[in-house]
C-alpha positions as MATLAB code, in Angstrom:
seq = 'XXXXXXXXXXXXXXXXXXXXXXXXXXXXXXXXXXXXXXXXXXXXXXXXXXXXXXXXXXXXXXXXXXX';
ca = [
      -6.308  -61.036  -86.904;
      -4.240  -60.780  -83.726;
      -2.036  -57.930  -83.556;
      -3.958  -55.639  -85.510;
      -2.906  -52.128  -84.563;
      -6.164  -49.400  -84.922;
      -6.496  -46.079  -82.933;
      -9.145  -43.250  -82.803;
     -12.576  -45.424  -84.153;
     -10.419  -47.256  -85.912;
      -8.601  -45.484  -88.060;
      -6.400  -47.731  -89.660;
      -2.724  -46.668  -89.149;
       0.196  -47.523  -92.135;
       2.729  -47.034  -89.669;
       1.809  -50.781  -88.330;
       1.559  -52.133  -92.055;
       4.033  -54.869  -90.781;
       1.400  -56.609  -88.640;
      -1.236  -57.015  -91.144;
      -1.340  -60.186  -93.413;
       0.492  -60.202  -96.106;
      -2.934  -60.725  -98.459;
      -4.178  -57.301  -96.952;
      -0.953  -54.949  -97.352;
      -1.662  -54.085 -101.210;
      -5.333  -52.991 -100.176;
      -3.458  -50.949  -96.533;
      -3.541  -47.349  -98.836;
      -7.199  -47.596  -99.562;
      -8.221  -49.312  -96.265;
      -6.340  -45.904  -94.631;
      -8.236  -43.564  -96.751;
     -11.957  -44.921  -96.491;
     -11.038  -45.536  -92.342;
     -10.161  -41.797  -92.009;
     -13.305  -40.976  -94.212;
     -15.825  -43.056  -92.105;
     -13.976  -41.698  -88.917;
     -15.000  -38.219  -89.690;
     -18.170  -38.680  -91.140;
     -19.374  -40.599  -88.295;
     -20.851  -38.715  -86.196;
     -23.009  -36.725  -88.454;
     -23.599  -40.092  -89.816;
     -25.224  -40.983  -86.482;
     -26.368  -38.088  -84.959;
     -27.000  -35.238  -87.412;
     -27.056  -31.558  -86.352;
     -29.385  -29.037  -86.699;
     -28.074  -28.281  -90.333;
     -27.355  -31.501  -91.151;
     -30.031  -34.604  -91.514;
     -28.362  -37.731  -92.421;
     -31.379  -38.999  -94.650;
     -30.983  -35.789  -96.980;
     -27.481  -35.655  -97.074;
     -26.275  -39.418  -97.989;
     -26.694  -40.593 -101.202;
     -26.698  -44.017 -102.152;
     -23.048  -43.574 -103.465;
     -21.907  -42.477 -100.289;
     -23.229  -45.856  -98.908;
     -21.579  -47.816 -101.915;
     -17.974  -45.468 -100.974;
     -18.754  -46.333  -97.157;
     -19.080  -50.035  -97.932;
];
């Protein structure tokens, strides 16, 4: 998918709806949202912190939302 315009950890941006297939625009809204979800879950995703252990606080509908 040449041309394909993300920023941050790619967080997809509407501004650049133009460039993505045609197929793909209708689904560009929800694409956005879950991108900028992921984005800032990330990192606690990865690394934790000290109040905050991944393996107690994902559920297995976070995973299904992530997916």
């Amino acid at each position: 998918m040449s041309g394909l315009t993300l920023g941050g950890s790619y967080l997809i941006k509407l501004e650049h709806a133009a460039r993505f297939p045609d197929e793909i625009k209708p689904q560009l809204r929800r694409l956005a949202d879950i991108s900028k979800w992921l984005r800032k879950e990330r990192e606690f995703a990865f690394y934790g912190d000290v109040d905050f252990i991944p393996t107690d606080e994902y559920s297995k509908e976070d995973a299904e939302r992530a997916r």
